[in-house]
Backbone as CSV, one residue per row, in Angstrom:
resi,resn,N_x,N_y,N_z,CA_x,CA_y,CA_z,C_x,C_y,C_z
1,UNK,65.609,44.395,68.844,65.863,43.814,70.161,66.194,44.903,71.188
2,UNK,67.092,45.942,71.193,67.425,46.717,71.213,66.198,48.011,72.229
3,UNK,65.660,47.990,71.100,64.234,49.189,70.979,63.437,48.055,72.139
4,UNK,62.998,46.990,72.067,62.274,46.363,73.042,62.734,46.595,74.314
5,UNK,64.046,46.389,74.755,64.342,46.319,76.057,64.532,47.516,76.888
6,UNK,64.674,48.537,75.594,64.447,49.730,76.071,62.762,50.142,76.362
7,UNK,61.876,49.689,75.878,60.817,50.044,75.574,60.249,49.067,77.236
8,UNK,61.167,48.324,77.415,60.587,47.405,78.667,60.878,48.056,79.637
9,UNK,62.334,48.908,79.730,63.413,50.038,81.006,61.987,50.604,81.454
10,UNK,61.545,51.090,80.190,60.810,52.528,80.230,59.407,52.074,80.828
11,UNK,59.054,50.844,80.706,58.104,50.831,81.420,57.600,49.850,82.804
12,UNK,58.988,49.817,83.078,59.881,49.205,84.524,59.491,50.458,85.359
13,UNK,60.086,51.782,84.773,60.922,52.534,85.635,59.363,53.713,85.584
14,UNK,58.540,53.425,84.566,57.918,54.299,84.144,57.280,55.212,85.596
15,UNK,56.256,54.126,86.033,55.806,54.945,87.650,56.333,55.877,88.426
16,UNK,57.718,55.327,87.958,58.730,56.111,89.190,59.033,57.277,88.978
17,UNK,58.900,57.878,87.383,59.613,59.219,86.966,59.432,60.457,87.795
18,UNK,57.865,60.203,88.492,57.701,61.422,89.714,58.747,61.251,90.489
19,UNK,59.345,60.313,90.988,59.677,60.259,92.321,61.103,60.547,91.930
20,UNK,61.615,59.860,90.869,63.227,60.122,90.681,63.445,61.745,90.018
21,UNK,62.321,62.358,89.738,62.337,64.152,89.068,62.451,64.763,90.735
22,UNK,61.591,64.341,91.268,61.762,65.014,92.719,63.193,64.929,93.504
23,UNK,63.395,63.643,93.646,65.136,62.882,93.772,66.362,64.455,93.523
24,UNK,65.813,63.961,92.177,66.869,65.524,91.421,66.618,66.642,91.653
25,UNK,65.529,67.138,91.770,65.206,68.208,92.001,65.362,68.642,93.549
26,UNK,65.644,67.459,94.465,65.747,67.910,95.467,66.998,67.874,96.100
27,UNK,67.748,66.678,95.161,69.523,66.940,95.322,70.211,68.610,94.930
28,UNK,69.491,69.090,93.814,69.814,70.364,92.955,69.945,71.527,93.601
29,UNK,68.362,71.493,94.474,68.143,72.463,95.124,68.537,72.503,96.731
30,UNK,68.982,71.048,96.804,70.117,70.896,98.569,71.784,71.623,98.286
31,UNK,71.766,71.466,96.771,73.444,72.092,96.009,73.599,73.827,96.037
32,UNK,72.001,73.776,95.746,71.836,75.396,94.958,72.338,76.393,96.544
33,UNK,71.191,75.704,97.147,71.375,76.266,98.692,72.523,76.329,99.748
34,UNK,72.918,75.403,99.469,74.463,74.957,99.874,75.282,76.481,99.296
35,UNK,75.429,75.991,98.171,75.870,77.304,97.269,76.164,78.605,97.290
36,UNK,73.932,78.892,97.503,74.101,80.392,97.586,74.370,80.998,99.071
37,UNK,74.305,80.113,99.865,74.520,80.486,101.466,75.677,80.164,102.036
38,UNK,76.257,79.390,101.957,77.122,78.381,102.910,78.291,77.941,101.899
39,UNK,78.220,78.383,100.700,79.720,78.505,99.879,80.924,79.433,100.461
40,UNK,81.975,78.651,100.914,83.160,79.722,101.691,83.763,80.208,100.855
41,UNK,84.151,81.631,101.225,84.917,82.498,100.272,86.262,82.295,100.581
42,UNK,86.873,82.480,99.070,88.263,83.087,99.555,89.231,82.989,100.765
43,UNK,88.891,84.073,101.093,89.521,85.218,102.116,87.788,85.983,102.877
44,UNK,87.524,85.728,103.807,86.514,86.276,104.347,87.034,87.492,105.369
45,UNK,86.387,88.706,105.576,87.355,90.064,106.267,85.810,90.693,107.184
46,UNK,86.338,90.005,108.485,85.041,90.831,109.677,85.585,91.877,110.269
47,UNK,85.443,92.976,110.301,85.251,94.480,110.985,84.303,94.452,112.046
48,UNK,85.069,94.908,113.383,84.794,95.041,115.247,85.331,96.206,115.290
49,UNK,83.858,97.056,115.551,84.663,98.692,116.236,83.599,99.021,117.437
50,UNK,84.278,99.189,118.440,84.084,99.292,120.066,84.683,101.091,120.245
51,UNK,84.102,101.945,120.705,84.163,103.406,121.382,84.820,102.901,122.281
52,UNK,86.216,103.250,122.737,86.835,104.094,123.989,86.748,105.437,124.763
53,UNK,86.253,105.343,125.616,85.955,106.673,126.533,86.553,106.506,127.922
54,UNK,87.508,107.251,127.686,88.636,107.038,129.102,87.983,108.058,130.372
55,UNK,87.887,107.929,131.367,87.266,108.793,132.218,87.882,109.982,132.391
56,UNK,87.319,111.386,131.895,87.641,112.608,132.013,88.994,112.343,133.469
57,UNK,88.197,111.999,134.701,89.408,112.101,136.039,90.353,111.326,135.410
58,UNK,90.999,110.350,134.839,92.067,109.672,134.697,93.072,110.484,133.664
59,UNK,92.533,111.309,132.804,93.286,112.113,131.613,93.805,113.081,132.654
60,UNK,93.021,113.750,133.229,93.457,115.044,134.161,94.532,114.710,135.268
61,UNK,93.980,113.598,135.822,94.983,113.068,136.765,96.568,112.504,135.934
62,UNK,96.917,112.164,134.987,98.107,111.540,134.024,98.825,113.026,134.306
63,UNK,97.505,113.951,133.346,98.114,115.293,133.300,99.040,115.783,134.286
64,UNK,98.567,115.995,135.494,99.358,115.914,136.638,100.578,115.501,136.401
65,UNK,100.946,114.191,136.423,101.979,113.281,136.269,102.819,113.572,135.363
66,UNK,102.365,113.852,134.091,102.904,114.503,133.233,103.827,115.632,133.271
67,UNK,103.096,116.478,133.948,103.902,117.911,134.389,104.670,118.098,135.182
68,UNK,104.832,116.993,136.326,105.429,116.748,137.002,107.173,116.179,136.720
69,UNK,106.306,115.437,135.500,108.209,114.502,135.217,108.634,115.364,134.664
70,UNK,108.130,116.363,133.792,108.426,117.311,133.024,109.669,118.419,133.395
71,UNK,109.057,118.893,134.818,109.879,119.323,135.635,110.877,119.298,136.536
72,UNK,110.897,117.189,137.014,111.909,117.120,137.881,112.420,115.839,136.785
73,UNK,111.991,115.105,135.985,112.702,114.147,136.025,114.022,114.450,134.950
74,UNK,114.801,113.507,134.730,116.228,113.733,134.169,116.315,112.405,133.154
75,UNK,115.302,111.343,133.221,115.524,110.523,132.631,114.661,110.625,131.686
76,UNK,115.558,110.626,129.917,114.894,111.028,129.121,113.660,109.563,128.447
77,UNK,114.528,108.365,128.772,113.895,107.549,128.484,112.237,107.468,129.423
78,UNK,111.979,107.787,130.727,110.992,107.813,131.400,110.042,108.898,131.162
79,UNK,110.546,109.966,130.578,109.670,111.305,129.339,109.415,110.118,128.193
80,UNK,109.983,109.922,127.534,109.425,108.917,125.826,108.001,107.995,126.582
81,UNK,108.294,107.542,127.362,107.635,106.819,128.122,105.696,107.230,128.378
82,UNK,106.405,108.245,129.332,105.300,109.255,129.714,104.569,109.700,128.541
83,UNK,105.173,110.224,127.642,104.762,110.968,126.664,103.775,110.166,125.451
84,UNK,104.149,109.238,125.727,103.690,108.035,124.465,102.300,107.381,125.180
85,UNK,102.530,107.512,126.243,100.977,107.163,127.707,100.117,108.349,127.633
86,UNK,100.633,109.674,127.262,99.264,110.905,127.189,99.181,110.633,125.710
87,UNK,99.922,110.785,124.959,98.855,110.641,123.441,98.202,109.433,123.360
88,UNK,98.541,108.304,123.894,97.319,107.232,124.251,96.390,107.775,124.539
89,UNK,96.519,108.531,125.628,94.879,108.581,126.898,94.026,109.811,125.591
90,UNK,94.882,110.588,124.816,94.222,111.921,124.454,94.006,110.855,122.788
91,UNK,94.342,110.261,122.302,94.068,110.418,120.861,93.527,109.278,120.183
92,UNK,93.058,108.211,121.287,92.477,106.530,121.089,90.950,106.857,121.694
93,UNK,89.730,106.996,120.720,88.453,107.112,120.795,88.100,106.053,120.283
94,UNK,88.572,104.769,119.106,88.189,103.690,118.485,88.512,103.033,119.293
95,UNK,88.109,101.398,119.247,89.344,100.287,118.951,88.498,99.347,117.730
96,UNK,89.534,98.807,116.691,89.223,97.986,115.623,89.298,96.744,115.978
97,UNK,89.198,95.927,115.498,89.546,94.691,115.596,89.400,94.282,114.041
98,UNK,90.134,94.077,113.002,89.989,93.109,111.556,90.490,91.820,111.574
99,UNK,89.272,91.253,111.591,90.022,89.363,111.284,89.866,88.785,109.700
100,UNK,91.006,88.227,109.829,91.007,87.385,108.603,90.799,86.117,108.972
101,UNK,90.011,85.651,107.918,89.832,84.362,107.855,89.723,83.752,106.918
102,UNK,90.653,82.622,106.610,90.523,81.670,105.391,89.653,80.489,105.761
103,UNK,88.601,80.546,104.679,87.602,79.210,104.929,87.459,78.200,103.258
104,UNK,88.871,78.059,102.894,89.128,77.125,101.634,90.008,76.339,102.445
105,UNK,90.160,75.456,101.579,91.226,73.903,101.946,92.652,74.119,101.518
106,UNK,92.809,75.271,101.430,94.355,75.697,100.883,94.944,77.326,101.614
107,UNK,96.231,77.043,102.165,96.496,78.262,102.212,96.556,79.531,101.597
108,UNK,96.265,80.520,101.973,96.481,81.720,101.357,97.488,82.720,101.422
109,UNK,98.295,82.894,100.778,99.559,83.635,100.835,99.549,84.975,100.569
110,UNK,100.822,85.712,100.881,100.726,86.850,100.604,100.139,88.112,100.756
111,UNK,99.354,88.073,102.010,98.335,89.126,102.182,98.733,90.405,102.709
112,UNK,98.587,91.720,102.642,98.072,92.626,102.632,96.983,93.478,102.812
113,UNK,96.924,93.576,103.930,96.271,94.990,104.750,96.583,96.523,104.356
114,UNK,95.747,97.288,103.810,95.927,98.401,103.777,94.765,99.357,104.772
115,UNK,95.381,100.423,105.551,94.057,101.385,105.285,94.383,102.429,105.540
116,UNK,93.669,103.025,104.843,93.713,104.812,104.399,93.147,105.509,105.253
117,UNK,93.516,106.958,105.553,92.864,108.199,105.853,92.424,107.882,107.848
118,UNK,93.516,107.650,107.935,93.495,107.577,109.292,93.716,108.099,109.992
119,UNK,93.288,108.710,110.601,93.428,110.104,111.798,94.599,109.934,112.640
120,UNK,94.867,109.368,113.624,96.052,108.722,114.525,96.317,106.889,114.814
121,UNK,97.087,106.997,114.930,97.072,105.439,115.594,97.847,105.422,117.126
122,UNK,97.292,104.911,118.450,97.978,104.762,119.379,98.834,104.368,119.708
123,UNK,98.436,102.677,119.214,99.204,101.178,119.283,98.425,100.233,117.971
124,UNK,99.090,99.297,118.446,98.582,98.152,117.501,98.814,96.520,118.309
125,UNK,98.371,95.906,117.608,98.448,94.298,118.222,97.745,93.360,116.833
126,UNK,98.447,92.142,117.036,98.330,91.027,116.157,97.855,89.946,117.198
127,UNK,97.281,88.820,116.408,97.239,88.300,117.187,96.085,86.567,116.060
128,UNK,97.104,85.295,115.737,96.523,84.645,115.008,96.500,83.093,115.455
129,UNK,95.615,82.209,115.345,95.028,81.192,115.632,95.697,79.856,115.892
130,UNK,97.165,80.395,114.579,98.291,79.116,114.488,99.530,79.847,114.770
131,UNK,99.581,81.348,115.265,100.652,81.941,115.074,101.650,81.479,116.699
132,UNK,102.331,81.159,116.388,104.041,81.020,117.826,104.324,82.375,117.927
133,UNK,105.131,82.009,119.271,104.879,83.489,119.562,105.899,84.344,118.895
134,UNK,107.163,83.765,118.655,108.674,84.522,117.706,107.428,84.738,116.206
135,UNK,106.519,84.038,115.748,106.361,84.057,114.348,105.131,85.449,114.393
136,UNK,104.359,85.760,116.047,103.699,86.854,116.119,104.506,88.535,116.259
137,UNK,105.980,88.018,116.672,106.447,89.363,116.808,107.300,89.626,115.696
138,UNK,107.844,88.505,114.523,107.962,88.757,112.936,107.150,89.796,112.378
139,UNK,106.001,89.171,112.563,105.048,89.561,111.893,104.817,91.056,112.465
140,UNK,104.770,91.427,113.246,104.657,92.598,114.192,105.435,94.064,113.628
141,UNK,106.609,93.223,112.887,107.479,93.959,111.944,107.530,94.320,110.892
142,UNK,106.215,93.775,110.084,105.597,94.110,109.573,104.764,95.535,108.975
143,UNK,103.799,95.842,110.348,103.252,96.749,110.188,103.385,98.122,110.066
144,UNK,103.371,98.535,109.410,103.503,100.451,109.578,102.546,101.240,109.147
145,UNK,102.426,102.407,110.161,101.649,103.458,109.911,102.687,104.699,109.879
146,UNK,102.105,105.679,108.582,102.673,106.819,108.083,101.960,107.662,108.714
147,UNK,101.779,108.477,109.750,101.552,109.446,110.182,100.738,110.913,108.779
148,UNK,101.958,110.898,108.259,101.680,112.113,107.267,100.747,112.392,106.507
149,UNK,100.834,110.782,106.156,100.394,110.253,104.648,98.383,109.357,105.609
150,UNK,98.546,109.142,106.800,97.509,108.639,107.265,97.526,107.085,106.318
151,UNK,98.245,106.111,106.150,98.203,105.159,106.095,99.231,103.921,106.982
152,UNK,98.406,102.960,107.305,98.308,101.992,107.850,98.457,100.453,107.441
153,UNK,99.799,100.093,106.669,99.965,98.742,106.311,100.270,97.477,107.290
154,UNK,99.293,96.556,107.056,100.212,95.210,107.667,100.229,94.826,105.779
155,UNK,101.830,94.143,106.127,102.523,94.139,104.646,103.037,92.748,105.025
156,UNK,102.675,92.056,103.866,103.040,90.523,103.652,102.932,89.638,104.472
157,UNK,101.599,89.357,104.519,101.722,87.854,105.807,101.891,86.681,104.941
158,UNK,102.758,85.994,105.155,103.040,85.170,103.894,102.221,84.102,103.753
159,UNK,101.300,83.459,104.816,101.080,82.185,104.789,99.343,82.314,105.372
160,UNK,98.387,82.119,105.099,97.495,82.041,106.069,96.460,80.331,105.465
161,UNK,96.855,79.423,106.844,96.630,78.172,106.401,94.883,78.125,106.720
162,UNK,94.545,76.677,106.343,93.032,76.619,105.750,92.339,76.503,107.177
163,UNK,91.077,77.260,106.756,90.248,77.459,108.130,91.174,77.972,109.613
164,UNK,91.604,78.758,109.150,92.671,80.011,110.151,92.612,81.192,110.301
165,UNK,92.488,82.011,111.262,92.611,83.073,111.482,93.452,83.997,111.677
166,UNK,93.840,85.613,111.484,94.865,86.651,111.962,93.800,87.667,112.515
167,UNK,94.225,88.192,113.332,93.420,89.351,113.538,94.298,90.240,114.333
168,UNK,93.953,91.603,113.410,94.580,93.048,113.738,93.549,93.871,114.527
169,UNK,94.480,94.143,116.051,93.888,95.008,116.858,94.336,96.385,117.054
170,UNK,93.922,97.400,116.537,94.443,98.921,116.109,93.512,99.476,117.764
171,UNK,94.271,100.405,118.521,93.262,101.695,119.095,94.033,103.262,118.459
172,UNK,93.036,103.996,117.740,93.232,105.111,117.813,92.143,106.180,117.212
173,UNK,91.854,106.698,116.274,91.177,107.340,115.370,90.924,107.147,114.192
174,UNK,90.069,105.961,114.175,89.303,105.358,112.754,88.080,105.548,112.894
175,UNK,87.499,106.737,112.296,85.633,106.935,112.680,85.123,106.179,111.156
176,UNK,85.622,105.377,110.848,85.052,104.742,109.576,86.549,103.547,109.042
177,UNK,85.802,102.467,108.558,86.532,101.465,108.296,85.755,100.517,107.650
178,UNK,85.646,100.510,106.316,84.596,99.664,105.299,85.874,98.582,104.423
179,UNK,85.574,97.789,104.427,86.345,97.033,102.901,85.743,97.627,101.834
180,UNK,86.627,97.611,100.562,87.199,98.299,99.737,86.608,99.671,99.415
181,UNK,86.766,100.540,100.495,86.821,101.676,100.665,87.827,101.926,101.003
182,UNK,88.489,102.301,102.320,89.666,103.008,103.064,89.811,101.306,103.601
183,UNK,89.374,100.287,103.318,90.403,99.310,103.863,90.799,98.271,102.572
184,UNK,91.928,98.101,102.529,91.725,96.783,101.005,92.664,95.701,101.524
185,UNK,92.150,94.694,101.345,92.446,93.513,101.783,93.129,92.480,100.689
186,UNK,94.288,92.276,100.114,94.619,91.925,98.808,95.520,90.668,99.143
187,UNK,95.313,89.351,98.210,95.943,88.550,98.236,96.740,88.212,96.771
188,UNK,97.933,87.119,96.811,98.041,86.502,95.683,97.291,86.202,94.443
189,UNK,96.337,85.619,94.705,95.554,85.060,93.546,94.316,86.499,93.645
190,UNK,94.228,87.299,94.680,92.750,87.837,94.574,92.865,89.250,95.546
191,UNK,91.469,89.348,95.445,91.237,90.613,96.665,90.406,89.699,97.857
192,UNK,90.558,90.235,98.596,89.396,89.628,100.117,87.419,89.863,99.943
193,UNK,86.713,89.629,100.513,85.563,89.307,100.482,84.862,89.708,102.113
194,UNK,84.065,90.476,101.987,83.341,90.709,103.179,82.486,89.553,104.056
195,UNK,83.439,89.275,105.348,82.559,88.188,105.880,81.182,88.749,106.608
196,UNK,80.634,87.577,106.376,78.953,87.342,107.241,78.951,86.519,108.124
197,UNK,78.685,86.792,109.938,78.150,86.325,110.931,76.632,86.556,110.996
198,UNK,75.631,85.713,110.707,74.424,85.435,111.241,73.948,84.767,112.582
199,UNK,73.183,85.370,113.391,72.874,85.115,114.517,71.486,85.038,114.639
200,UNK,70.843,83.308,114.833,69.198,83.205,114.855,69.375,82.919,116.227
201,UNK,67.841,82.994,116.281,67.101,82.396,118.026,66.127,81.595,117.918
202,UNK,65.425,81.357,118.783,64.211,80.309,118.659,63.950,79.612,117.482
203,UNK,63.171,79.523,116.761,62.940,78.535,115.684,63.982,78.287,114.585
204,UNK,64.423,79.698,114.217,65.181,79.488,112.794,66.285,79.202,113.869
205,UNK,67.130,79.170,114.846,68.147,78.896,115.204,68.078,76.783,115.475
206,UNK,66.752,76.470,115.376,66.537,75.326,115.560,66.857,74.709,114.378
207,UNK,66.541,75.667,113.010,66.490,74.702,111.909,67.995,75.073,110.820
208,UNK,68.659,75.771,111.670,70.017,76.024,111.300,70.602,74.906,111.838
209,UNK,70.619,74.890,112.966,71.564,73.504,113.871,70.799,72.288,113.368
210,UNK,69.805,72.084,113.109,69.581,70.548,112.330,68.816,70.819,111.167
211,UNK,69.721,71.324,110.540,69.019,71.746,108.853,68.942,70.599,107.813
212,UNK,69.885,69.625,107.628,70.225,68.564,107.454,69.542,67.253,107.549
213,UNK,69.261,67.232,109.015,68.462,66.301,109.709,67.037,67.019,108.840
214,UNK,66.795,68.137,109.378,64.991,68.279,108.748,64.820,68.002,107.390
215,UNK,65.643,68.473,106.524,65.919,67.567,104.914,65.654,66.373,104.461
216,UNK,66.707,65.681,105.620,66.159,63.558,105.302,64.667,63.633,105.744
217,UNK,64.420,64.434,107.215,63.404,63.796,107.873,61.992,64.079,106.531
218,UNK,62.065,65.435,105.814,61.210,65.479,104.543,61.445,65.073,103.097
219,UNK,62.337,64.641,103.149,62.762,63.403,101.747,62.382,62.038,102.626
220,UNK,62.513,61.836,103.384,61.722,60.122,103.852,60.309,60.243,103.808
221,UNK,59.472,61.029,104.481,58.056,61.836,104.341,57.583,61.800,103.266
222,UNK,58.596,61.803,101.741,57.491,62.350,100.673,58.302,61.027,100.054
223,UNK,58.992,60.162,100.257,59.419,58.221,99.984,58.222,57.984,99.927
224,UNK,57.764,57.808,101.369,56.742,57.043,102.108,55.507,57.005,101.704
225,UNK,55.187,58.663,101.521,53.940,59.041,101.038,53.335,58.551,99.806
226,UNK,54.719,58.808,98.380,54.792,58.605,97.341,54.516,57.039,97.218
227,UNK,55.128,56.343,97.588,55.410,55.052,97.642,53.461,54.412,97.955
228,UNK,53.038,54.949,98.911,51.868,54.971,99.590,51.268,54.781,98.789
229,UNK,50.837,56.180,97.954,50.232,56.857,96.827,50.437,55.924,95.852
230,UNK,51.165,55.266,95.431,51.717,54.632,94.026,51.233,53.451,94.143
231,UNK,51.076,52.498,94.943,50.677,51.104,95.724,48.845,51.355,95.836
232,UNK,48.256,52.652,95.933,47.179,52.784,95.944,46.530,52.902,94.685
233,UNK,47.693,53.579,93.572,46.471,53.907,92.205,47.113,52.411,91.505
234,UNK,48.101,51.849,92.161,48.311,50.640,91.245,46.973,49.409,91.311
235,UNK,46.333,49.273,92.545,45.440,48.521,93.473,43.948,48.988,92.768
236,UNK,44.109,50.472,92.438,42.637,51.018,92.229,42.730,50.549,90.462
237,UNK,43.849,50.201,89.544,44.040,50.413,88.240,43.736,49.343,87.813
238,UNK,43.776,48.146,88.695,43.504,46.956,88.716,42.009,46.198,88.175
């Protein structure tokens, strides 16, 4: 009894096996793709480096200024001042920008910025997506650069929530800045992951923004067709 009704499934369903192999095969390969492209990492880490070139007249002209307080002024705090404004103008040829970004459904804790072999640093700046402003100048306290040693920590950001950003803005003398080379990006559970921005135009930028849509619109196309096709050799079998 058993074996019959199976033997009846099978030849219920029989016609259809093209169409439901395709079904799968085309759910599999909507997963695979999903997957190998558009699976979010981790911790994703984008690197922005922009040349500073201060105009020869503006260094020369400081200079001036410089030599000037040098000689009359008395206030030592307005020298620290001065002084911290010419190694700006003389020793910031970069500016960086490193963003972090978490693109999982869970926060990420604990992170760590390192980078090595760094020539000078001018200044620095933070600057993150959910951050208040007392919780940006915490964090601010954070960071240190060793002069001696040419390293550059932001040390322990404790929290970075899902689909959020931090991003560290350095100007000084970084003629190179790679992940896990001279930069390492380390979390709790892991290390960080090099992010990818892709930028299309004309056509492929068409079938990025309705990639989805063109999918159904060719799984209904090959329904229809199939369906077509199947209604025709059933008619001709006749």
């Amino acid at each position: 009894m058993k074996l019959e009704k199976i033997k009846k499934i099978n030849e219920t369903i029989g016609p259809y096996w093209t169409f439901l192999v395709m079904v799968v095969f085309f759910v599999t390969t909507s997963f695979g793709v999903y997957s190998f492209l558009f699976r979010p990492q981790d911790l994703s880490v984008y690197v922005k480096r922009q040349e500073v070139n201060f105009p020869l007249s503006i260094n020369n002209e400081y200079i001036k200024v410089w030599n000037y307080l040098i000689d009359n002024s008395k206030d030592s705090t307005v020298d620290s001042a001065a002084l911290k404004t010419l190694r700006f103008l003389q020793n910031t040829n970069n500016f960086w920008i490193v963003t972090l970004h978490n693109a999982t459904k869970k926060s990420i804790k604990h992170i760590i910025v390192k980078i090595t072999d760094v020539s000078s640093v001018s200044c620095w700046a933070l600057n993150g997506s959910f951050l208040l402003e007392n919780e940006r100048s915490e964090l601010m306290k954070h960071v240190l650069f060793e002069s001696a040693s040419g390293l550059f920590v932001l040390n322990n950001i404790e929290s970075l929530p899902p689909n959020m950003d931090i991003s560290l803005y350095i100007w000084g003398k970084l003629p190179t800045l790679n992940l896990d080379q001279n930069l390492i990006v380390s979390y709790e559970d892991g290390d960080a992951h090099v992010g990818h921005e892709v930028t299309e135009v004309g056509f492929k930028a068409f079938l990025c923004e309705y990639l989805y849509e063109f999918l159904t619109l060719i799984f209904i196309v090959f329904f229809f067709v199939y369906r077509h096709l199947l209604k025709k050799f059933k008619d001709a079998s006749r």
